[in-house]
C-alpha positions as semicolon CSV with decimal commas, in nm:
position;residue;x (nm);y (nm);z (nm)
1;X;2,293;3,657;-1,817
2;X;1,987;3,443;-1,631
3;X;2,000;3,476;-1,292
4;X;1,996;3,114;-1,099
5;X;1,687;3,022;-0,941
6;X;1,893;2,874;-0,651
7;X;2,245;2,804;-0,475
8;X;2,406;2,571;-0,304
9;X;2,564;2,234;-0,269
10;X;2,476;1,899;-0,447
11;X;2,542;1,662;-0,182
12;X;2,587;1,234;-0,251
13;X;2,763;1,058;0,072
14;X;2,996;1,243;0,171
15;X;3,051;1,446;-0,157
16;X;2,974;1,814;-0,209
17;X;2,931;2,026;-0,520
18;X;2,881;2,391;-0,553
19;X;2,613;2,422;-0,796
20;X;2,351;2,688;-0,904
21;X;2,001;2,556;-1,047
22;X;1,922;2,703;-1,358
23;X;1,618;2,684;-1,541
24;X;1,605;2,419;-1,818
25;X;1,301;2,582;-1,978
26;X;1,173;2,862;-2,193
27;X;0,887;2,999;-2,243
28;X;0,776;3,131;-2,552
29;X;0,351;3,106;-2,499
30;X;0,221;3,467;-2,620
31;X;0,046;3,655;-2,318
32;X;-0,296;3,871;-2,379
33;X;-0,372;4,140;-2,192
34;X;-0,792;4,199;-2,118
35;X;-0,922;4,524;-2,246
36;X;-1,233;4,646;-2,243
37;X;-1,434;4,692;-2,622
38;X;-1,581;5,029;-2,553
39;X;-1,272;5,194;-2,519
40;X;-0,972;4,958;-2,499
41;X;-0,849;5,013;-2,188
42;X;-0,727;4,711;-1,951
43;X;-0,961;4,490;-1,722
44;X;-0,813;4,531;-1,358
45;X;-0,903;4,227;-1,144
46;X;-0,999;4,297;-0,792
47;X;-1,015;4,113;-0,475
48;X;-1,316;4,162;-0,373
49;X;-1,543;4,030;-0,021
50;X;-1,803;3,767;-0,156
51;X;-2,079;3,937;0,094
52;X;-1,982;4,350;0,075
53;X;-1,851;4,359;-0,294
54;X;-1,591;4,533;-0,137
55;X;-1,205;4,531;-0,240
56;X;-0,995;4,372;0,063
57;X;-0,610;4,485;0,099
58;X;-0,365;4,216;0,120
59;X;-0,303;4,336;0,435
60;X;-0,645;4,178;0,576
61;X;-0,601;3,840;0,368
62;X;-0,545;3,554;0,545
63;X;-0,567;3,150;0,394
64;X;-0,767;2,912;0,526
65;X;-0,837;2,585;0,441
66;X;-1,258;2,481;0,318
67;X;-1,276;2,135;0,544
68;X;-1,631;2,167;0,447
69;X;-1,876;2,352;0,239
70;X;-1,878;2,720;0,350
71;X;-1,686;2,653;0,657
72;X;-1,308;2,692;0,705
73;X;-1,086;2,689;0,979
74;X;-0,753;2,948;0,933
75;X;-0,407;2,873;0,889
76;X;-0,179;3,130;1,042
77;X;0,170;3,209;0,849
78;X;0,335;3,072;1,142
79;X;0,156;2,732;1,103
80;X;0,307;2,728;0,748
81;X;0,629;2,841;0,854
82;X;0,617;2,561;1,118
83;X;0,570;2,303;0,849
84;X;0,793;2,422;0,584
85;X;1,138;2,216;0,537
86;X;1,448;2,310;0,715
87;X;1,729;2,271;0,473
88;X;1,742;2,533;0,190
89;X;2,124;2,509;0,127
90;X;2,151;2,144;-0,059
91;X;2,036;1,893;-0,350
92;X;2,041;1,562;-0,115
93;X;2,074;1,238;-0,303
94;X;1,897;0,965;-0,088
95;X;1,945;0,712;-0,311
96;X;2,010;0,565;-0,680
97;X;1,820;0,385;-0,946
98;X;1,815;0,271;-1,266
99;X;1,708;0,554;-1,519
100;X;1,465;0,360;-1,679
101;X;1,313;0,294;-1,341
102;X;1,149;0,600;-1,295
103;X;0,787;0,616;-1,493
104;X;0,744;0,869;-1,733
105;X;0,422;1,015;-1,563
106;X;0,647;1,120;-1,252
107;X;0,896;1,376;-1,490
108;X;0,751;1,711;-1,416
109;X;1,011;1,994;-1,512
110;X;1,358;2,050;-1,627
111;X;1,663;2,259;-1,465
112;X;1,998;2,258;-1,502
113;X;2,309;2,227;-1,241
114;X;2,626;2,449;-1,323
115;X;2,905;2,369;-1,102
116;X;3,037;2,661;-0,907
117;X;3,402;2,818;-0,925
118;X;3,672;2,570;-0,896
119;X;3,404;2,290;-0,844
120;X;3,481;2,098;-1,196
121;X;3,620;1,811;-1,066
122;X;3,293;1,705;-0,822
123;X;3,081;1,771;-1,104
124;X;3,193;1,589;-1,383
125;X;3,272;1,256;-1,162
126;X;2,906;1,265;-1,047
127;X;2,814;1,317;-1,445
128;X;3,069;1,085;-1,605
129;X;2,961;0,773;-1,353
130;X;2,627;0,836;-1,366
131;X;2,656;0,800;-1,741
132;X;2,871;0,478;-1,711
133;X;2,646;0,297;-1,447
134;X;2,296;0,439;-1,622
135;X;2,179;0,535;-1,301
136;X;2,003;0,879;-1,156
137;X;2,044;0,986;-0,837
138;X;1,667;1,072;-0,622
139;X;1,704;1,359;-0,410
140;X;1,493;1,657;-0,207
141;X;1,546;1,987;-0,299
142;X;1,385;2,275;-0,116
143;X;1,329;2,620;-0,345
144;X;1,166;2,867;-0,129
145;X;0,954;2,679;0,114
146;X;0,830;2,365;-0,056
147;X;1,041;2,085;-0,066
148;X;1,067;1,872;-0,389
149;X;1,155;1,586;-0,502
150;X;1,425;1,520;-0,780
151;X;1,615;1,322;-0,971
152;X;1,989;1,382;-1,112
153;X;2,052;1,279;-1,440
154;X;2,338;1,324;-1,728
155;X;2,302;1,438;-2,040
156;X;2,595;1,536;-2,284
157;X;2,818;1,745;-2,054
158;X;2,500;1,882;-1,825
159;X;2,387;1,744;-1,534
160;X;2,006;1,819;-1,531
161;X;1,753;1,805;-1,254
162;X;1,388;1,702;-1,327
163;X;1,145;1,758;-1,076
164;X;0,957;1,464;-1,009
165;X;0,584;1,396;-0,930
166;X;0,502;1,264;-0,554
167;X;0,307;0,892;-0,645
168;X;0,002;1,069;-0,418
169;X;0,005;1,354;-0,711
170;X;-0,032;1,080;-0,962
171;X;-0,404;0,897;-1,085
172;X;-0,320;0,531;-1,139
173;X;-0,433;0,447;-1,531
174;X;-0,653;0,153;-1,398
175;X;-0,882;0,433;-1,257
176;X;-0,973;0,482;-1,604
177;X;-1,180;0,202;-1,876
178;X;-0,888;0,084;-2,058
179;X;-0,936;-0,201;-2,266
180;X;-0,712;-0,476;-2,161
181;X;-0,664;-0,785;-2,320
182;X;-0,485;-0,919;-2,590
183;X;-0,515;-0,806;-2,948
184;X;-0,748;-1,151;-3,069
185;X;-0,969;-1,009;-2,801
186;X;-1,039;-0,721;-3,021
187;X;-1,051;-0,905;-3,294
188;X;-0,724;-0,763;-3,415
189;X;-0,546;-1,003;-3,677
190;X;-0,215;-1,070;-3,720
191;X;-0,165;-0,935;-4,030
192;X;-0,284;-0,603;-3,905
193;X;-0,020;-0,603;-3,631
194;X;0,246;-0,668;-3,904
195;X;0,111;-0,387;-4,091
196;X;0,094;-0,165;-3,780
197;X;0,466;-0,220;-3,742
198;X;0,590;-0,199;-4,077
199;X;0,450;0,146;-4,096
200;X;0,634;0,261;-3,779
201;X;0,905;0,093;-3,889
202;X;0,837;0,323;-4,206
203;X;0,815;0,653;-3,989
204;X;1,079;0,575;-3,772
205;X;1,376;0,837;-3,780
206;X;1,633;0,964;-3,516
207;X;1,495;1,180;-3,266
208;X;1,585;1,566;-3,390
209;X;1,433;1,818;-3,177
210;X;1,480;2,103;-3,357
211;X;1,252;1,968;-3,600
212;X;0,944;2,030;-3,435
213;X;0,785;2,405;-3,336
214;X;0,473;2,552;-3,215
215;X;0,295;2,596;-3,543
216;X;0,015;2,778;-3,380
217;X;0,311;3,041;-3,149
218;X;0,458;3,120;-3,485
219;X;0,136;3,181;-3,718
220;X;-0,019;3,404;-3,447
221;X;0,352;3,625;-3,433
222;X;0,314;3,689;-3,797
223;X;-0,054;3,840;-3,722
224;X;0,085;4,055;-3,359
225;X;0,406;4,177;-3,619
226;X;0,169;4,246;-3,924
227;X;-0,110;4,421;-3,659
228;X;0,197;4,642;-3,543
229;X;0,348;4,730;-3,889
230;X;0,024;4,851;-4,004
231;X;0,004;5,066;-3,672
232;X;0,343;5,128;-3,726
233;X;0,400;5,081;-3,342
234;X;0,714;5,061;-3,213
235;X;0,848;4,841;-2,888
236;X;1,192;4,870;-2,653
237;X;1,344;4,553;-2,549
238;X;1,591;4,643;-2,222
239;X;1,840;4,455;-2,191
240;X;1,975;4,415;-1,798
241;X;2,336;4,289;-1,782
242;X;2,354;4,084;-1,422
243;X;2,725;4,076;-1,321
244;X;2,868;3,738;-1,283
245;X;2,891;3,630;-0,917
246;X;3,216;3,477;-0,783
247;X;3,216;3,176;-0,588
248;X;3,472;3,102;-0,341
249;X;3,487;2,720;-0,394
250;X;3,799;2,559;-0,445
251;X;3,863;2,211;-0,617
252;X;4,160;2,071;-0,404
253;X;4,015;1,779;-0,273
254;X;4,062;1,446;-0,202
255;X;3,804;1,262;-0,384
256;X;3,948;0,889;-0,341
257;X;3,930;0,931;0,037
258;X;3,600;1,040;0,017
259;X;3,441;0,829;-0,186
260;X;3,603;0,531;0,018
261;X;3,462;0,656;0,331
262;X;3,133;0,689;0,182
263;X;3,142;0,335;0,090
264;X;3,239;0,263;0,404
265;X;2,976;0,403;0,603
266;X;2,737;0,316;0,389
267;X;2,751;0,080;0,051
268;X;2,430;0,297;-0,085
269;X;2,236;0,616;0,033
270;X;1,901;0,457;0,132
271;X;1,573;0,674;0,085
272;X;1,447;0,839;0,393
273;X;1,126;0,724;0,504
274;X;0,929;1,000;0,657
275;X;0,607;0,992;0,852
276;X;0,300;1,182;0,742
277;X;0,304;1,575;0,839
278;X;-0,011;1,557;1,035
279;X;0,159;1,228;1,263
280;X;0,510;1,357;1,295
281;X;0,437;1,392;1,674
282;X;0,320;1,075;1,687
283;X;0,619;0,852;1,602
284;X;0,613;0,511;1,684
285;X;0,974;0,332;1,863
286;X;0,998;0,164;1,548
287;X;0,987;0,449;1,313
288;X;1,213;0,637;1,579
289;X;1,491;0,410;1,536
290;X;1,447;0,357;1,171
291;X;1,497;0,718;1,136
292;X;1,817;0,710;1,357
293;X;1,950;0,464;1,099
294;X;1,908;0,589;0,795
295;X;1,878;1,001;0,906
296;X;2,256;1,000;1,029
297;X;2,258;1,361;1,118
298;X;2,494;1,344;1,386
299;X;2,782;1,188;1,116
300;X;2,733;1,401;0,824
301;X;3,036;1,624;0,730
302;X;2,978;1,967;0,831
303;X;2,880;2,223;0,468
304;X;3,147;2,415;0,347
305;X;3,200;2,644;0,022
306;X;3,448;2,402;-0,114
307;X;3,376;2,125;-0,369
308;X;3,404;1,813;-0,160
């Protein structure tokens, strides 16, 4: 059974689930070892001091950051440690939009929420009314000690998380030549757009993933399995059996009072707007009380293992 990348609680007002992220991905790229011609044995690669030529234990490596051409200034792990996000222990929805909303250049990769024991009930409310009001919750995640941001969406009986893309990570397209104008501008008739679309129309079909496959994965299997029959190697495949985990959530909650306190308190989760890493000692009065608005700390219900 796959083992869940992380635990803890999805969290929208006052509203917690027990979930476990999952990964919603599978890879199936073939891996090559390096070997040497002469004699086939594997390439180790060493790290190495750029001046000596001389391997350096991991014990003596320390990161550092090139501000300039040959010169760096070092980062110490408890500078990282300093910086790194303090909640691990929740998915928290900051705000909702409409799916369509959210360009297709910020979807980065796919995981999956299971609900925990007894936490059913959370779940499929969150999944059956985002479905109804086509909306996806945005939310921070932190896995390990990078924090993330996400958005929740339905789909069939799941709800999935897909990491998103910062805007900073993204290039704008008008960085680029594009041509932009209409189609007379490049001298495109309009007979030739009418063709255009009749042949998608032509090609169109309903979306059926299992249609499509890695051509290239599959032909280059045949080759490994054919190499290996005419060795007539042979290869062991263990199989580890993880034990199921219990979770000690329950599912006797009061949703309705919840939900209406939520409301109450606030008609709609607004995004948090944080300051830049390098200012956060600098905040302004304004930014200050902005935060005290919209951070609430001090009101938020208090975690517990129960689906709330």
């Amino acid at each position: 059974m796959a083992r869940p990348i992380w635990s803890g609680t999805l969290s929208f007002g006052l509203l917690n689930v027990p979930v476990s992220l999952m990964s919603g991905e599978r890879r199936v790229d073939i891996s090559f070892r390096m070997l040497d011609s002469r004699d086939k044995k594997p390439i180790r690669f060493e790290r190495v001091n750029a001046e000596t030529g001389e391997e350096v234990p991991w014990k003596d490596i320390i990161k550092a950051f090139e501000y300039d051409k040959g010169s760096y200034v070092v980062v110490e792990k408890e500078d990282i440690a300093s910086a790194a996000p303090q909640t691990h222990e929740s998915i928290d929805v900051e705000a909702f939009v409409e799916r369509e909303a959210i360009g297709l250049r910020f979807y980065e990769k796919p995981y999956v929420l299971v609900p925990g024991k007894k936490a059913e009930k959370g779940y499929v409310l969150l999944r059956e009314t985002l479905k109804k009001t086509g909306k996806v919750g945005v939310a921070r995640v932190v896995i390990r000690t990078r924090e993330y941001l996400c958005a929740v969406a339905p789909e069939d009986d799941a709800l999935v998380l897909l990491m998103l893309r910062y805007p900073q990570e993204l290039v704008e397209p008008s960085d680029y030549k594009l041509p932009v104008g209409k189609p007379a501008d490049f001298r495109i008739s309009a007979r030739e757009v009418e063709m255009a679309a009749s042949l998608i129309q032509s090609m169109t079909t309903a979306w059926q993933p299992e249609n499509y496959e890695d051509e290239f994965r599959k032909r280059l299997q045949a080759i490994i399995r054919k190499r290996l029959k005419a060795k007539r190697a042979t290869t062991r495949i263990r199989d580890e059996q993880v034990p199921e985990q219990e979770d000690a959530a329950t599912n006797v909650v009061d949703f309705m009072s919840l939900l209406q306190k939520s409301l109450d308190e606030n008609k709609r989760t607004p995004a948090r707007k944080r300051a830049p890493a390098g200012k956060a000692a600098a905040v302004t009065k304004a930014s200050a009380k902005t935060a005290k608005k919209t951070g609430k700390k001090a009101t938020r219900a208090p975690r517990k293992s129960a689906a709330r």
